[in-house]
SEROKOL-717398 format. One record per residue: x, y, z of N, C-alpha, C, O in turn. Coordinates in steps of 0.02 Angstrom, whole numbers, padded with zeros to 5 digits, always signed. Layout:
REM SEROKOL-717398
XYZXYZXYZXYZ ...
***
This chain:
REM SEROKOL-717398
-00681+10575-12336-00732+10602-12291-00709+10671-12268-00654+10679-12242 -00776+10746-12284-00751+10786-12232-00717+10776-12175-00726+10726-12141 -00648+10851-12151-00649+10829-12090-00716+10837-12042-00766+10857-12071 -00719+10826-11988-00753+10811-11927-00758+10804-11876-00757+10745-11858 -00764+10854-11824-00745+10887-11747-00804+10820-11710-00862+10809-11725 -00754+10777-11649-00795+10736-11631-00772+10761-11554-00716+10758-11530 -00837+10790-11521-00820+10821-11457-00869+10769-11381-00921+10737-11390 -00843+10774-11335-00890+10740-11280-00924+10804-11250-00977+10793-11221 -00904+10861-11250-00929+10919-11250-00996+10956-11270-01020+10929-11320 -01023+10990-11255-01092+10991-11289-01097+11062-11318-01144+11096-11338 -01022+11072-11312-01033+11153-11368-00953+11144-11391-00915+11098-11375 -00941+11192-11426-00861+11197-11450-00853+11261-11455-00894+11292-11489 -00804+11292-11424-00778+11357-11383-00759+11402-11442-00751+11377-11497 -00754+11460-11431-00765+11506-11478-00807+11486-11572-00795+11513-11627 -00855+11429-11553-00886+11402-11618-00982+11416-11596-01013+11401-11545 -00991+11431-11626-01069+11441-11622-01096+11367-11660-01058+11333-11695 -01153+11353-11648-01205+11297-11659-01256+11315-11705-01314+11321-11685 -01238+11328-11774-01296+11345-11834-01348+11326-11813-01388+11363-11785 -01360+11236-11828-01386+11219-11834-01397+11132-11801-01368+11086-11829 -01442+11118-11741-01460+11027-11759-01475+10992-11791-01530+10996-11818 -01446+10955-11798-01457+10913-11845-01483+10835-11844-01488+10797-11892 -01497+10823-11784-01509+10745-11748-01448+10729-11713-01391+10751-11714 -01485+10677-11679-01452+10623-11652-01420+10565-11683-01453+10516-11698 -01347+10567-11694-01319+10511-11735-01293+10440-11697-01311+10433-11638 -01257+10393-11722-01250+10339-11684-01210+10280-11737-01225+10270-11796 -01149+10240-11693-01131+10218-11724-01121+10138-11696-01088+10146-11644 -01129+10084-11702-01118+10026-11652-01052+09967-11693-01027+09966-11749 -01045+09936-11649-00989+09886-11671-00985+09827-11632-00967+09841-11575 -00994+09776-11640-01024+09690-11607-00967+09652-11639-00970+09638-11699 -00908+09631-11596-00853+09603-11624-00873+09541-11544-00895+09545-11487 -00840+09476-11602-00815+09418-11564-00775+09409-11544-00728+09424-11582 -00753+09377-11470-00691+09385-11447-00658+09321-11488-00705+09302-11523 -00612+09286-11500-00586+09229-11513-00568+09170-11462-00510+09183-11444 -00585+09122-11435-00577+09086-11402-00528+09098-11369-00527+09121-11312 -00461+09078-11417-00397+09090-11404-00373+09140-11341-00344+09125-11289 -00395+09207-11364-00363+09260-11329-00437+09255-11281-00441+09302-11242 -00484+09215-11279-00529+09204-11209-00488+09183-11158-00484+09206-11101 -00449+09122-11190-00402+09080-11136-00335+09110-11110-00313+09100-11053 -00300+09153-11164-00267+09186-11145-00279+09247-11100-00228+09278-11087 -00332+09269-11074-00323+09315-11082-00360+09295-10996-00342+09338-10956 -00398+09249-10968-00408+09204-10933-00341+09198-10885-00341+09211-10825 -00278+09174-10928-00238+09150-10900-00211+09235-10868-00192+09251-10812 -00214+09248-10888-00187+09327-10864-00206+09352-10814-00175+09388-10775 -00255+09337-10812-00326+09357-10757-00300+09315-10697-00316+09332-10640 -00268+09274-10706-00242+09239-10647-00170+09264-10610-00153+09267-10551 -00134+09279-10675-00067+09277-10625-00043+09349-10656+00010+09357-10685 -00097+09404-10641-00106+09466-10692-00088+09494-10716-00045+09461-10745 -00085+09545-10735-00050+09613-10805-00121+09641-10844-00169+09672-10823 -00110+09624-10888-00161+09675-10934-00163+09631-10997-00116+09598-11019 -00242+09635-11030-00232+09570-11066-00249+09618-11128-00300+09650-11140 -00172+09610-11173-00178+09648-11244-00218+09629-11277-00236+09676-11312 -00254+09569-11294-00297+09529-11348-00360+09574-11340-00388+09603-11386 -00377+09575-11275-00446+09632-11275-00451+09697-11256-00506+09725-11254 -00382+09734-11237-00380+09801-11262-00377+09815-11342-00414+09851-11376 -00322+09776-11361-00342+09774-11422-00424+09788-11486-00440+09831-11527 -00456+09722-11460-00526+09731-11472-00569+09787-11438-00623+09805-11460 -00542+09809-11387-00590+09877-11376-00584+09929-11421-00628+09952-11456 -00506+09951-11418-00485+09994-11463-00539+10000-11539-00578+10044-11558 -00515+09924-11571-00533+09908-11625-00624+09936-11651-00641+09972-11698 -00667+09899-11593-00726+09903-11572-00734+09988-11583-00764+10005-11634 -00712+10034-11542-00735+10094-11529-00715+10126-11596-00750+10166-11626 -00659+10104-11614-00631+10164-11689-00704+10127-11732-00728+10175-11762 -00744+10068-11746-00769+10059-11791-00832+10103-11768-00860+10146-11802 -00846+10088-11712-00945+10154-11696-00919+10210-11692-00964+10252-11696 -00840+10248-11683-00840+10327-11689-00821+10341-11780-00816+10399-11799 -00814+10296-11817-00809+10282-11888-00896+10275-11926-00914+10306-11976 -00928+10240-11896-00979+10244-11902-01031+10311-11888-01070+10336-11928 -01015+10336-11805-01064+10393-11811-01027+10444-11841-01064+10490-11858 -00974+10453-11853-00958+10519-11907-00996+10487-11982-01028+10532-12011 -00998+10439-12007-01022+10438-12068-01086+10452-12075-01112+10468-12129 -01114+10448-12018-01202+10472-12010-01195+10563-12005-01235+10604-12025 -01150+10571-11981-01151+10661-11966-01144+10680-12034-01181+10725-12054 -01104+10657-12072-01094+10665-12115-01144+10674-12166-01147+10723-12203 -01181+10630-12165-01217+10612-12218-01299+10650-12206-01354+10648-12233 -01269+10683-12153-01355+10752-12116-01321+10814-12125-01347+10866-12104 -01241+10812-12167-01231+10901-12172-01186+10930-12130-01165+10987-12139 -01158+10872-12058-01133+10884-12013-01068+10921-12018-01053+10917-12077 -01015+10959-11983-00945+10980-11969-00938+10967-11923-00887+10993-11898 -00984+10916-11872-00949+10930-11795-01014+10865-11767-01068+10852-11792 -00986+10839-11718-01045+10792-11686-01014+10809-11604-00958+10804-11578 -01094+10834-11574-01070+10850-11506-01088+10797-11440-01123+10749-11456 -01075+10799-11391-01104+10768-11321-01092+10688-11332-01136+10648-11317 -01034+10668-11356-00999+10603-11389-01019+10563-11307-01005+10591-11254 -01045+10512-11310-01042+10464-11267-01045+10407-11290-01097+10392-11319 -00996+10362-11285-00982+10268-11291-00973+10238-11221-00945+10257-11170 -01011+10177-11238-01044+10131-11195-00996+10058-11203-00963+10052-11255 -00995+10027-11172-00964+09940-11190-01004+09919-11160-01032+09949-11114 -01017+09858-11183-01060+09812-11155-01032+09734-11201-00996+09734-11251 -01065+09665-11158-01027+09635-11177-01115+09580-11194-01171+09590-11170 -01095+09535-11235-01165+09508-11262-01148+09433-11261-01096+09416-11290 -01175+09400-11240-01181+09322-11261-01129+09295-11225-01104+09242-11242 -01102+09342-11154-01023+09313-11144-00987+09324-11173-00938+09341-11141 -00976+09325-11251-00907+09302-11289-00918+09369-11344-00876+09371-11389 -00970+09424-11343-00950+09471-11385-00956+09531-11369-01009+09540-11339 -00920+09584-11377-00920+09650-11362-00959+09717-11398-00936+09735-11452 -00994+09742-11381-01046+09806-11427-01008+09860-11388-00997+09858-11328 -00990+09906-11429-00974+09951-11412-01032+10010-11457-01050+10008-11516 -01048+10051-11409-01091+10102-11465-01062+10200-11441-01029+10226-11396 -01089+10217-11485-01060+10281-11474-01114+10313-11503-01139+10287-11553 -01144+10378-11476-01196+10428-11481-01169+10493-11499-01108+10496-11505 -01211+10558-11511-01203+10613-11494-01249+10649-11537-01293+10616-11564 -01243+10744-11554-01276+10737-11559-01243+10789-11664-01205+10837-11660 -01259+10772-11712-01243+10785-11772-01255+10877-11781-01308+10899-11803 -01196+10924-11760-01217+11000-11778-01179+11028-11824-01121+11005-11826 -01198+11083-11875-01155+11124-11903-01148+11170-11867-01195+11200-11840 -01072+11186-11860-01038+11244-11827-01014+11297-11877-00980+11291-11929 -01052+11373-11835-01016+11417-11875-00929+11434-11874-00906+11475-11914 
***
């Protein structure tokens, strides 16, 4: 894959904005595993930080910022601007993570 400037920014500094190109978007709906539910439960009690679902966030977000670069990509893109990701959690037991912005070529 080209490289690919992924900014939360809505311009990129000494770079001009050819051209828009749309609005791209990338999502990711992972299940938590029981297991690290309970574990992670138990943590919640006598606390720290529960690796099983940082983990899965991590995981979650690299797959929708993997995803909306392949959409920038695939409109001509060098750069996707005004990056915003969301979590949200679905059914109780699964996590969506999505990520937006917006697909530009930079001069």
């Amino acid at each position: 894959m080209p490289k690919l400037l992924i900014t939360t920014t809505p311009t990129v500094e000494g770079r001009p904005i050819e051209a828009y190109l749309g609005v791209v978007s990338g999502e990711a709906i992972l299940g938590a595993n029981v297991f690290k539910d309970l574990f992670a439960g138990i943590r919640d009690i006598v606390g720290g930080r529960s690796g099983a679902y940082e983990s899965e966030l991590r995981r979650a977000r690299s797959i929708a910022l993997e995803e909306l670069a392949a959409a920038a990509v695939d409109l001509g893109a060098n750069a996707v601007v005004g990056v915003d990701i969301d979590y949200e959690t679905v059914g109780g037991s699964m996590l969506m993570v999505t990520a937006s912005g917006t697909a530009v070529r930079l001069g």
